[in-house]
Each structure stands twice: as C-alpha cells, then as structure tokens.
PDB file of N, CA, C, O and CB in Angstrom:
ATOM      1  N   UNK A   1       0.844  -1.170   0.000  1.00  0.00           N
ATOM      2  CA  UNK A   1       0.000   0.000   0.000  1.00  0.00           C
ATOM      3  C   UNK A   1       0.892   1.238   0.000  1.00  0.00           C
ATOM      4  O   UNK A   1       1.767   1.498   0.826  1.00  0.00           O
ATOM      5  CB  UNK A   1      -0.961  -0.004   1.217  1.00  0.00           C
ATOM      6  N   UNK A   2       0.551   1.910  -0.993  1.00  0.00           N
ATOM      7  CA  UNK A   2       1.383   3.666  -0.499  1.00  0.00           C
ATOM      8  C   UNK A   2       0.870   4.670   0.312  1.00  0.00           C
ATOM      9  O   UNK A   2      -0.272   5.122   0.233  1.00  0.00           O
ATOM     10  CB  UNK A   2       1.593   4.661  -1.669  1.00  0.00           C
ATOM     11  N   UNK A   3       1.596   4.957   0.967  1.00  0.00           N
ATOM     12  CA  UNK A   3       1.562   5.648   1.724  1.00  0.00           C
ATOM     13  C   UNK A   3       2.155   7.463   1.398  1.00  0.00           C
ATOM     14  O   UNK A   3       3.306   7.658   1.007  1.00  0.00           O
ATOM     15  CB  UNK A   3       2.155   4.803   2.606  1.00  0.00           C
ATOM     16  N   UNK A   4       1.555   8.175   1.543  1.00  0.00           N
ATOM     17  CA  UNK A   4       1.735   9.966   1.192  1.00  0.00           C
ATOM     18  C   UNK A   4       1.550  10.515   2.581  1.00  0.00           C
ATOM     19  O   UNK A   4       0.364  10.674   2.870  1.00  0.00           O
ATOM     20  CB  UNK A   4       0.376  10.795  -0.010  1.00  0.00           C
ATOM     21  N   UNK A   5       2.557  10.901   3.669  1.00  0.00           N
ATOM     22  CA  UNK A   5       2.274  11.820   4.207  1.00  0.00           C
ATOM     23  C   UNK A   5       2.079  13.114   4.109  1.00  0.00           C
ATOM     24  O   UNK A   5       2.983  13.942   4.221  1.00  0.00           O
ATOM     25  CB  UNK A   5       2.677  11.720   4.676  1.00  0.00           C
ATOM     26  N   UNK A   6       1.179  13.315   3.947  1.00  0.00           N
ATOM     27  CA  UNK A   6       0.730  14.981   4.060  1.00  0.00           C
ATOM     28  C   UNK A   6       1.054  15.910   5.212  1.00  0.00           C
ATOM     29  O   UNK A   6       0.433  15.919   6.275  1.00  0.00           O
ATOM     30  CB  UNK A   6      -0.759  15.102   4.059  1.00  0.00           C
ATOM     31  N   UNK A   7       2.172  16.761   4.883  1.00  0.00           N
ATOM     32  CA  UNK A   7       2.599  17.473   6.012  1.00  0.00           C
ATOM     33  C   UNK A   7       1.533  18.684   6.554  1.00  0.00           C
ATOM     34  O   UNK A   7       0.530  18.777   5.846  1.00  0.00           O
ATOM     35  CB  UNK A   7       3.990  18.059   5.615  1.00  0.00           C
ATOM     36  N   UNK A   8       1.590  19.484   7.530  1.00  0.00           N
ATOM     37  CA  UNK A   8       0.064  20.254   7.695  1.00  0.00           C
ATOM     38  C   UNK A   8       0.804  21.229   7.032  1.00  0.00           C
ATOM     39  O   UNK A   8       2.027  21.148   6.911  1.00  0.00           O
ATOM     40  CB  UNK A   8      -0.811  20.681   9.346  1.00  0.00           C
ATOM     41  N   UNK A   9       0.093  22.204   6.570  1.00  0.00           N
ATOM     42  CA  UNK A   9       0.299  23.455   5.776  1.00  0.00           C
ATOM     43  C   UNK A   9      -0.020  23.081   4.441  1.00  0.00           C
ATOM     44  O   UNK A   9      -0.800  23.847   3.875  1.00  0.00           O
ATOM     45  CB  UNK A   9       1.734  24.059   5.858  1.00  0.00           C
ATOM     46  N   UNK A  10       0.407  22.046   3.759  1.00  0.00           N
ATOM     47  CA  UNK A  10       1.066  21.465   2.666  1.00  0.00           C
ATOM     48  C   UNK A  10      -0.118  21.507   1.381  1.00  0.00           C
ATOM     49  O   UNK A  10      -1.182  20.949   1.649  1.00  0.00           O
ATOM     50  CB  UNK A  10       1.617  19.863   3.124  1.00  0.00           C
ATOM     51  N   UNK A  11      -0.022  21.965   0.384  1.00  0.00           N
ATOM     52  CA  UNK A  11      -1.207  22.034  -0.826  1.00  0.00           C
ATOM     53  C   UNK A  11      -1.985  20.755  -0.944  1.00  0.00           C
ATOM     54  O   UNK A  11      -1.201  19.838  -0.697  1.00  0.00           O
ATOM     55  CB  UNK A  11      -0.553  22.297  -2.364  1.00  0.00           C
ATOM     56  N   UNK A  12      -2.707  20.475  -1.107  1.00  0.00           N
ATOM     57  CA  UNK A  12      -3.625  18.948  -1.594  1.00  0.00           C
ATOM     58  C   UNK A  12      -2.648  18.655  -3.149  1.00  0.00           C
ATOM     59  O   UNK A  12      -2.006  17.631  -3.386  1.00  0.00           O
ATOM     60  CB  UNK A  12      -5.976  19.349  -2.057  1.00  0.00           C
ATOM     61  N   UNK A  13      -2.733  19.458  -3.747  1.00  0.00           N
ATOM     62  CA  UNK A  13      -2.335  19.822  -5.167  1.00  0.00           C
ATOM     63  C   UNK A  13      -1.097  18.738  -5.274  1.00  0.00           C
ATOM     64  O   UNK A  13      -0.930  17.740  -5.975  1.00  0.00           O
ATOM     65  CB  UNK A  13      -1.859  21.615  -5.403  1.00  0.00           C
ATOM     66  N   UNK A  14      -0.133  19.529  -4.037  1.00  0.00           N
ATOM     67  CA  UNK A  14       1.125  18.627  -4.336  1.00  0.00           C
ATOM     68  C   UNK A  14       1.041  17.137  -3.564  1.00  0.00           C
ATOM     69  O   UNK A  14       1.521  16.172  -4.159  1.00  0.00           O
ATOM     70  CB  UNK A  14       2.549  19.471  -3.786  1.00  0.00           C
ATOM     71  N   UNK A  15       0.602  17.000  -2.613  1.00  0.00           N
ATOM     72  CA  UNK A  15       0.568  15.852  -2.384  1.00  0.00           C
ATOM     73  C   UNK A  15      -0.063  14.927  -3.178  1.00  0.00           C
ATOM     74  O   UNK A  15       0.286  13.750  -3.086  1.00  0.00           O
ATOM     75  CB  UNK A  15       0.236  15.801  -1.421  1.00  0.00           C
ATOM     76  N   UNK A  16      -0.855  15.223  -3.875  1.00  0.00           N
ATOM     77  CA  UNK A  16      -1.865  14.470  -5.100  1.00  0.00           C
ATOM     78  C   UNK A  16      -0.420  14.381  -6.038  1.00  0.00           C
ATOM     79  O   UNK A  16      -0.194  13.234  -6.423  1.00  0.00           O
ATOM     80  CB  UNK A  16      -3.567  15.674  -5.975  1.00  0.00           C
ATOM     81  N   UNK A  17       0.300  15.112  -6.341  1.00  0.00           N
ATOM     82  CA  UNK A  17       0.982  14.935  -7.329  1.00  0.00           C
ATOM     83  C   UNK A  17       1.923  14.012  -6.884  1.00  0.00           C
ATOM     84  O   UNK A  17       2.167  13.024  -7.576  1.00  0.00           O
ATOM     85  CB  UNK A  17       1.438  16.051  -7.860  1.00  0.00           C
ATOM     86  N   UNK A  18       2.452  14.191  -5.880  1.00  0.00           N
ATOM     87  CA  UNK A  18       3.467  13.137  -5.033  1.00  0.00           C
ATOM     88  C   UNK A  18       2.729  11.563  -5.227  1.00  0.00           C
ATOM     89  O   UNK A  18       3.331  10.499  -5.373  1.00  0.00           O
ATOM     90  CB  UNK A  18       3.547  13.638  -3.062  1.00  0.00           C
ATOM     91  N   UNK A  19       1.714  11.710  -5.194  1.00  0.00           N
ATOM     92  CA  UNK A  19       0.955   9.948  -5.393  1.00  0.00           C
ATOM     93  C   UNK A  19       0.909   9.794  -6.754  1.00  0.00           C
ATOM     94  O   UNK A  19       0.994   8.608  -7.071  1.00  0.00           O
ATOM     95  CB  UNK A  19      -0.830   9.626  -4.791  1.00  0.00           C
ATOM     96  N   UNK A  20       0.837  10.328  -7.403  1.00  0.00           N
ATOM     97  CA  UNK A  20       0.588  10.109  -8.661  1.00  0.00           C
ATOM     98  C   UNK A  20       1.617   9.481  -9.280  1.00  0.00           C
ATOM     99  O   UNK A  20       1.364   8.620 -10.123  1.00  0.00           O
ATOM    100  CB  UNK A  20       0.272  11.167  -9.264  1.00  0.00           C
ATOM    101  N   UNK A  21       2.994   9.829  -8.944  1.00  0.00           N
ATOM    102  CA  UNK A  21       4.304  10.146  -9.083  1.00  0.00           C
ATOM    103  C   UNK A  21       4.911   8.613  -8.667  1.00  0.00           C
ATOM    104  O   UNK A  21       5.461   7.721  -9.312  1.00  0.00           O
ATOM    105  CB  UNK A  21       4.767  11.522  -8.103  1.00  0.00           C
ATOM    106  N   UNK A  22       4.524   8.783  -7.273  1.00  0.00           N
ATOM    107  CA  UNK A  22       4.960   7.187  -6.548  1.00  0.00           C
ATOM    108  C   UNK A  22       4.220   6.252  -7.248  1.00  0.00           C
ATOM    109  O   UNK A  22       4.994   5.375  -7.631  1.00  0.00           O
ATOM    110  CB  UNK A  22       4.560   6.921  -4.831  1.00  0.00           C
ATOM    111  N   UNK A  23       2.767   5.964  -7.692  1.00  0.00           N
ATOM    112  CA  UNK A  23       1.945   5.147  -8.375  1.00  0.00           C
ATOM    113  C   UNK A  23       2.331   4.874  -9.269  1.00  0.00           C
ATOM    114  O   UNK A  23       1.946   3.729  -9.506  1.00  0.00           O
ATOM    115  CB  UNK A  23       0.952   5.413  -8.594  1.00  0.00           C
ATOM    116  N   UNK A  24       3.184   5.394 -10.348  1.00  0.00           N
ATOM    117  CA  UNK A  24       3.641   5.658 -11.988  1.00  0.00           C
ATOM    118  C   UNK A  24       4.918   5.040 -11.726  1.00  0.00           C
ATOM    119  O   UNK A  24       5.494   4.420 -12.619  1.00  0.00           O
ATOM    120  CB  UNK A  24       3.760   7.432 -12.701  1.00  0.00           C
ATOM    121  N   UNK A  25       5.589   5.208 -10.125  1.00  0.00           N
ATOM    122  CA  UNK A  25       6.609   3.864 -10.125  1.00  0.00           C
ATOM    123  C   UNK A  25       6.982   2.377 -10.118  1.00  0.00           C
ATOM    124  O   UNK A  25       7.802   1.549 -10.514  1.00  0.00           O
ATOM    125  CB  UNK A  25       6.993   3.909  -9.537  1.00  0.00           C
ATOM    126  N   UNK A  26       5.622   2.607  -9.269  1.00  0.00           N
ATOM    127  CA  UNK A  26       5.415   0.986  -9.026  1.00  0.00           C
ATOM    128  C   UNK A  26       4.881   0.637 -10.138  1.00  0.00           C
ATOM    129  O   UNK A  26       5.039  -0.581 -10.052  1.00  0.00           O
ATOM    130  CB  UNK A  26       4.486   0.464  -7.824  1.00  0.00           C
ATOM    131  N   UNK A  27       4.363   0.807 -11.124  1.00  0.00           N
ATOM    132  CA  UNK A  27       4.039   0.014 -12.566  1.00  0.00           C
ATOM    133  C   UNK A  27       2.695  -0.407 -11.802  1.00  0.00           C
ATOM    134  O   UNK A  27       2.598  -1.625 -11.958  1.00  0.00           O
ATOM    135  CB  UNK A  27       5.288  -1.481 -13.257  1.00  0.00           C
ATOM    136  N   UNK A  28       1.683   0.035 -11.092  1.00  0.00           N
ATOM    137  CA  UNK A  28       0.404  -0.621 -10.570  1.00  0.00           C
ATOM    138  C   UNK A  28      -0.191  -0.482 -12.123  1.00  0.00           C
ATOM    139  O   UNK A  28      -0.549  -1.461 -12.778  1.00  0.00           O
ATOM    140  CB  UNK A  28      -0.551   0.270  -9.102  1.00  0.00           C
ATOM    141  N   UNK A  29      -0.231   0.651 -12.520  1.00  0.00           N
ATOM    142  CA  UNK A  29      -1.388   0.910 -13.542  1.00  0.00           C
ATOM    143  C   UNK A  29      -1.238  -0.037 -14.784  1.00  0.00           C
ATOM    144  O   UNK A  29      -2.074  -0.568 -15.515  1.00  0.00           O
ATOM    145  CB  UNK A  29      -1.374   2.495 -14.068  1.00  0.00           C
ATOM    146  N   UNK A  30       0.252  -0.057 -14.751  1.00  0.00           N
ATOM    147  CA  UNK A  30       0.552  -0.657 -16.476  1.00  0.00           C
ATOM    148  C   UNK A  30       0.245  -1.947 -16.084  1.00  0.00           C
ATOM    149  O   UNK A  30      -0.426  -2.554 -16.918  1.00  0.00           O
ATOM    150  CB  UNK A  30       2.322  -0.539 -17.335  1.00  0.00           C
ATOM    151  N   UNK A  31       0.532  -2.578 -15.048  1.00  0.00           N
ATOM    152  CA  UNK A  31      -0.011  -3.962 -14.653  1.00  0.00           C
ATOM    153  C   UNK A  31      -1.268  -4.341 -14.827  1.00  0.00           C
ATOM    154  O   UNK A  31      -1.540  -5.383 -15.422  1.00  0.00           O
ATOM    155  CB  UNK A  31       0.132  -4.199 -13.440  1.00  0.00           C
ATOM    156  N   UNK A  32      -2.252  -3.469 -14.286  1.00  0.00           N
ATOM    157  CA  UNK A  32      -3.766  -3.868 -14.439  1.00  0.00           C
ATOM    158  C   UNK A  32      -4.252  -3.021 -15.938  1.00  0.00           C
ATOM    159  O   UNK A  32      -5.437  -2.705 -15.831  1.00  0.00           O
ATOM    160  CB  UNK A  32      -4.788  -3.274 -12.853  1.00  0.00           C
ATOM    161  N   UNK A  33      -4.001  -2.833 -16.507  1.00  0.00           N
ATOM    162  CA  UNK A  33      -4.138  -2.654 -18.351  1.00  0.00           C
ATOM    163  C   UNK A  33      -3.304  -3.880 -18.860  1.00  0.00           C
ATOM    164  O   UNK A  33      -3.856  -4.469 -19.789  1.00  0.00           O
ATOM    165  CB  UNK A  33      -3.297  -0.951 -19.133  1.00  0.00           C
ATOM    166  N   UNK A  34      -2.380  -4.278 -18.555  1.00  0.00           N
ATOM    167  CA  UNK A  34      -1.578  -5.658 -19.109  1.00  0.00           C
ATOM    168  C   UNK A  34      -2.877  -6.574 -18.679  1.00  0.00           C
ATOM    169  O   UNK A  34      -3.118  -7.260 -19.673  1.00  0.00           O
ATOM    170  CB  UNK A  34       0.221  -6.165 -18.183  1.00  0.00           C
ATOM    171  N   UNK A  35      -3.827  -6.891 -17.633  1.00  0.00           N
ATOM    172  CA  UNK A  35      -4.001  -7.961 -16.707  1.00  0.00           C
ATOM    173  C   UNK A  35      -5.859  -7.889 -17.780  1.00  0.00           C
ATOM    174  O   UNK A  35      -6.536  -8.807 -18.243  1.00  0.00           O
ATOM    175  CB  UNK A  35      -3.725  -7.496 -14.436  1.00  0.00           C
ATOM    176  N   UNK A  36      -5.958  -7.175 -17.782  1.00  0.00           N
ATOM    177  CA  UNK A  36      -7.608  -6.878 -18.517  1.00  0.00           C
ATOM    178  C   UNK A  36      -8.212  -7.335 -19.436  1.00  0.00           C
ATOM    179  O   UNK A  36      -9.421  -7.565 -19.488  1.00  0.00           O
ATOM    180  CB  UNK A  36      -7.863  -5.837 -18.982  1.00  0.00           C
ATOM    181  N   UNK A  37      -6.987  -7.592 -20.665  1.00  0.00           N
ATOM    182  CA  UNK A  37      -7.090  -8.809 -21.897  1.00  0.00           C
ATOM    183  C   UNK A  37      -6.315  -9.797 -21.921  1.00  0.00           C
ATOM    184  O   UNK A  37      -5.188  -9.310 -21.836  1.00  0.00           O
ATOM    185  CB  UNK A  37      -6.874  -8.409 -23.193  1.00  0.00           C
ATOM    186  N   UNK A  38      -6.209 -11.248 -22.005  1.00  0.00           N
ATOM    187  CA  UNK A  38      -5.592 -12.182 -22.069  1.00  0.00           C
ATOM    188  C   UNK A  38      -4.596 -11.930 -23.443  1.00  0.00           C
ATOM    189  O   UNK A  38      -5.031 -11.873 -24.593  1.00  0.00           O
ATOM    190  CB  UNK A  38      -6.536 -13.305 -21.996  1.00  0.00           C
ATOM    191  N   UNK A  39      -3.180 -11.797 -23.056  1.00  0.00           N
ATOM    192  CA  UNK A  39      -2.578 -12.063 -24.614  1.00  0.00           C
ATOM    193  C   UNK A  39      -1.417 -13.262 -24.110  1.00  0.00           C
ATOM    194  O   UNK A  39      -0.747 -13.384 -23.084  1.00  0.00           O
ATOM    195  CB  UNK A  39      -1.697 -10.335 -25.533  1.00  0.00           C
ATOM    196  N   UNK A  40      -1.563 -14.226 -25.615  1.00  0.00           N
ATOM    197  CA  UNK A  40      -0.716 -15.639 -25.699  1.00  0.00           C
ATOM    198  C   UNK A  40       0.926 -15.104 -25.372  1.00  0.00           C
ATOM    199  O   UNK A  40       1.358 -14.040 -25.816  1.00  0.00           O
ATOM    200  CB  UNK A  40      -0.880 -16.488 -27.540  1.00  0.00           C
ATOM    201  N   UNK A  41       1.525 -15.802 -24.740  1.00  0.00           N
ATOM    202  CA  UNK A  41       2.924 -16.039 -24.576  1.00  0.00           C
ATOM    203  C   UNK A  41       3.446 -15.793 -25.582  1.00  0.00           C
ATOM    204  O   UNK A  41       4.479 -15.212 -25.250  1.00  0.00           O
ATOM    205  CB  UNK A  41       3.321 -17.176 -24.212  1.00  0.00           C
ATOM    206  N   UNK A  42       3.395 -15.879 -27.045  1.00  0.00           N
ATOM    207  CA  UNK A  42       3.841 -15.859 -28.090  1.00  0.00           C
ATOM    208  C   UNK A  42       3.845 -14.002 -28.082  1.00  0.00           C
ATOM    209  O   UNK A  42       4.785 -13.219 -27.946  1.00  0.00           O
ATOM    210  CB  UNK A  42       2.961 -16.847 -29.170  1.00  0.00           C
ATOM    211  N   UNK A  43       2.647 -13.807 -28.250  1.00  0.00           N
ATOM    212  CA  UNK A  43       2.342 -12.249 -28.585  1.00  0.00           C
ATOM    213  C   UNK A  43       3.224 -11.864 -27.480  1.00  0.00           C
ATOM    214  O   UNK A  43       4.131 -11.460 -28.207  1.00  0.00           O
ATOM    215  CB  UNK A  43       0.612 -11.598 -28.504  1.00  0.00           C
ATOM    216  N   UNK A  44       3.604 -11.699 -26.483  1.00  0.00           N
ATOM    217  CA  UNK A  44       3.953 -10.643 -25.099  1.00  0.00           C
ATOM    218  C   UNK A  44       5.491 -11.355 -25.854  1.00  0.00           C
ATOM    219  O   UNK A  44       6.123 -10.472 -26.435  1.00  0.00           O
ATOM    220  CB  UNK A  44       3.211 -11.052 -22.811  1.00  0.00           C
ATOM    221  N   UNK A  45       5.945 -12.300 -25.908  1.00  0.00           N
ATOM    222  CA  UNK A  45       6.853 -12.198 -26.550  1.00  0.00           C
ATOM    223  C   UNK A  45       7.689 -11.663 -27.461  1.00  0.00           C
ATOM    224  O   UNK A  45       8.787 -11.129 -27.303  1.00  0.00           O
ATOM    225  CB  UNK A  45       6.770 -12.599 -26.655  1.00  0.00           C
ATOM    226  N   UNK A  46       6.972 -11.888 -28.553  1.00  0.00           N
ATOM    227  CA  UNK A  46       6.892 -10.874 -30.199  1.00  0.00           C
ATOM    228  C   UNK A  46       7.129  -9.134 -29.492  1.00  0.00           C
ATOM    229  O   UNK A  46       8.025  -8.344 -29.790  1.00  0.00           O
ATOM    230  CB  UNK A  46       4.632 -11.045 -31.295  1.00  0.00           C
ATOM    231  N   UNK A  47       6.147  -8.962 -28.633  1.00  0.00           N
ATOM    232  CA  UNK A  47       6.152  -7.566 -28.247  1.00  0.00           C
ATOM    233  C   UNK A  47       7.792  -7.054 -27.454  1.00  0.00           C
ATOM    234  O   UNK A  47       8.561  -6.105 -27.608  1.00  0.00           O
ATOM    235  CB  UNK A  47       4.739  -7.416 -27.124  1.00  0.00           C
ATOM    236  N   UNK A  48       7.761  -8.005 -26.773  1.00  0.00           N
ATOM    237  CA  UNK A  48       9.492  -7.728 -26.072  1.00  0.00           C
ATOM    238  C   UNK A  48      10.525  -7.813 -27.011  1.00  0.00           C
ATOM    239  O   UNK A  48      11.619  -7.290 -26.794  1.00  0.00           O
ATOM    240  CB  UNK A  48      10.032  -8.896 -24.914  1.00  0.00           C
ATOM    241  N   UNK A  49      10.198  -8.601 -28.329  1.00  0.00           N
ATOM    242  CA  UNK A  49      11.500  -8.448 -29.016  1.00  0.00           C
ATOM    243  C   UNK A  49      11.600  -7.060 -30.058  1.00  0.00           C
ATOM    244  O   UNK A  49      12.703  -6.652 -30.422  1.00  0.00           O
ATOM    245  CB  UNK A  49      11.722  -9.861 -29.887  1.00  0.00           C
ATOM    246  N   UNK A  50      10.372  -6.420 -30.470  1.00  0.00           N
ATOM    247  CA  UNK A  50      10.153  -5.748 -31.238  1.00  0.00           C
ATOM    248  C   UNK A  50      10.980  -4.740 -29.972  1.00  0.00           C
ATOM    249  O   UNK A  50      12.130  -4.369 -30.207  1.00  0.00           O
ATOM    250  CB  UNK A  50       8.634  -5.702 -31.905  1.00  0.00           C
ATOM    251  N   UNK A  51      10.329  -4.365 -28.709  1.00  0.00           N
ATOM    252  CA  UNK A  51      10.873  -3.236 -27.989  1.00  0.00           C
ATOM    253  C   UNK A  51      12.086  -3.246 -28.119  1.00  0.00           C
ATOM    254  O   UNK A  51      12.658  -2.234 -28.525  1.00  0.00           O
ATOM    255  CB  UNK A  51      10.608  -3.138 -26.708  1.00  0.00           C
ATOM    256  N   UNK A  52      13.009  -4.776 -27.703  1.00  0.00           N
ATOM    257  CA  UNK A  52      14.268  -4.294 -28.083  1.00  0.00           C
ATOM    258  C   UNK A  52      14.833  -4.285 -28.857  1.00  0.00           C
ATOM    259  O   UNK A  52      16.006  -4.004 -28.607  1.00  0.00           O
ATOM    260  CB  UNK A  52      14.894  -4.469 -27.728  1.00  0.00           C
ATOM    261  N   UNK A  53      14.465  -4.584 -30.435  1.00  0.00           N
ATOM    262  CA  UNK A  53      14.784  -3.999 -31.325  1.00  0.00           C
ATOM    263  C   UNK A  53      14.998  -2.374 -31.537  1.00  0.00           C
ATOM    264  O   UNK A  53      15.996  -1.815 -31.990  1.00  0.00           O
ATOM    265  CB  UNK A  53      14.081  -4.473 -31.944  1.00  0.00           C
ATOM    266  N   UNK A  54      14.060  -1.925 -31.187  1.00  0.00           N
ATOM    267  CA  UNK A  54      13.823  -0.322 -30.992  1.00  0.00           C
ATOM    268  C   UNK A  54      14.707  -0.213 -30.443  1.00  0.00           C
ATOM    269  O   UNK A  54      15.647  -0.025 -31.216  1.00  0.00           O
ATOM    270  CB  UNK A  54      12.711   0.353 -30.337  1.00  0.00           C
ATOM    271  N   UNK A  55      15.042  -0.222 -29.280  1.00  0.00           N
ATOM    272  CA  UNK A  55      15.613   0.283 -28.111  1.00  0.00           C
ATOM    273  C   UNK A  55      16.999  -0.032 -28.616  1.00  0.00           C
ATOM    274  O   UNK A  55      17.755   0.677 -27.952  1.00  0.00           O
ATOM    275  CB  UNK A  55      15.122  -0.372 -26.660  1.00  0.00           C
ATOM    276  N   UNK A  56      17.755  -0.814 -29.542  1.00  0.00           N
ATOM    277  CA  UNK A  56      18.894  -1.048 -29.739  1.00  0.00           C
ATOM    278  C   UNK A  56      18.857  -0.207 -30.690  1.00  0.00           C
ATOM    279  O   UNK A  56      19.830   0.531 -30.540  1.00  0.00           O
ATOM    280  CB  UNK A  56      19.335  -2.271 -29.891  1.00  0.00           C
ATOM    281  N   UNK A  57      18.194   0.129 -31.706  1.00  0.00           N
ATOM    282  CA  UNK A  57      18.426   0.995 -32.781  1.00  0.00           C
ATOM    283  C   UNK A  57      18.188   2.729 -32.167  1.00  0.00           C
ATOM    284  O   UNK A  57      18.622   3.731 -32.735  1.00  0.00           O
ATOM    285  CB  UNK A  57      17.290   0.485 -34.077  1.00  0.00           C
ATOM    286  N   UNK A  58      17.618   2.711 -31.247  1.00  0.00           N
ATOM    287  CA  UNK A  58      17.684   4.402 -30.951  1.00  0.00           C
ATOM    288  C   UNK A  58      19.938   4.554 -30.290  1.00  0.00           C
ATOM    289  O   UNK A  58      20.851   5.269 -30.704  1.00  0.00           O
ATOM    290  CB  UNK A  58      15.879   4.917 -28.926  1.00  0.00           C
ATOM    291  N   UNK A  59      19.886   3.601 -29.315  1.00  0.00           N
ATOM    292  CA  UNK A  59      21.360   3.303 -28.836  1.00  0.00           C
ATOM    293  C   UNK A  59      21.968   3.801 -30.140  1.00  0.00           C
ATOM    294  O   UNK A  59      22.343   4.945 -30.395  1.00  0.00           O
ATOM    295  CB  UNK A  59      21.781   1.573 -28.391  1.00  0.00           C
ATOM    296  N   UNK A  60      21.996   2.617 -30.992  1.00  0.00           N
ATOM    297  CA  UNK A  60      22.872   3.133 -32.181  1.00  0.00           C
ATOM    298  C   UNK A  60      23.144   4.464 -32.544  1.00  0.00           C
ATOM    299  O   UNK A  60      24.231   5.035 -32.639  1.00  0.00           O
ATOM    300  CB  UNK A  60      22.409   2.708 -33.259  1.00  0.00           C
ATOM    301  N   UNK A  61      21.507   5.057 -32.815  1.00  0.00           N
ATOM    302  CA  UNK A  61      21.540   6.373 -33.220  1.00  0.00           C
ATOM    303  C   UNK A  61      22.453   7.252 -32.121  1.00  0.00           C
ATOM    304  O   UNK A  61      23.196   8.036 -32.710  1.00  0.00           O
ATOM    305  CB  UNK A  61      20.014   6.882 -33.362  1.00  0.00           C
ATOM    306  N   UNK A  62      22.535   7.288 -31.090  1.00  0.00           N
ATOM    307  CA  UNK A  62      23.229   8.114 -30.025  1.00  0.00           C
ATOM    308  C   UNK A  62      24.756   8.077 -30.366  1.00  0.00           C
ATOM    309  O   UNK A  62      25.531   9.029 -30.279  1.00  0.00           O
ATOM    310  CB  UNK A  62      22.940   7.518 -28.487  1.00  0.00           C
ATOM    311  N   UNK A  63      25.147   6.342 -30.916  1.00  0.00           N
ATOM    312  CA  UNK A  63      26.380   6.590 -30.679  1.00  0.00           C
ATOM    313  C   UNK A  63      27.104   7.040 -31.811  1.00  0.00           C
ATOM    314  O   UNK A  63      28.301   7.312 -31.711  1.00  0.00           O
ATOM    315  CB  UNK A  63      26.916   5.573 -30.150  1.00  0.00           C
TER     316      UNK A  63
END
C-alpha cells in the first residue's frame, strides 16, 4: 500500500501529485491494463522483441 504523508500546511495539489508520481513507479497501472485482456505467450513475446529492437536501434543512433 502507499503511503503519502501529508505534512500540515502542505497544498492537496502537491501531495496528489506526489501519489501520482509514486503510483507511476510501481508500474500498478501498467499492470492492471496488461491484466484486462488475455494475450498468448507468443504475442507478449513478439512484443518484447520488437521493444528491443527499438531500443537497440535508438542506442545506435546516439552513438
């Protein structure tokens, strides 16, 4: 569970943003959008190799 202490004085504004922030770390969200449609081992596969394909060709470009 996360936890946000809210110090007294402190805006709602930012502490909302502070959760938002911590939430977007833990990968909760991308987990339950992954979890919502069933996709085959094959596909989540296919998908990881395509990413690192990408991801090796942007590298390249840098170097």
């Amino acid at each position: 569970m996360i936890v946000i202490p809210v110090k007294e004085g402190e805006n709602v504004e930012r502490a909302l943003k502070r959760f938002k922030r911590k939430v977007e770390k833990t990968g909760v969200i991308k987990e339950l959008r992954g979890r919502q449609a069933f996709s085959k081992p094959s596909v989540i596969r296919r998908t990881e190799i395509k990413k690192a394909i990408y991801i090796q060709g942007l590298q390249r470009q840098e170097d």
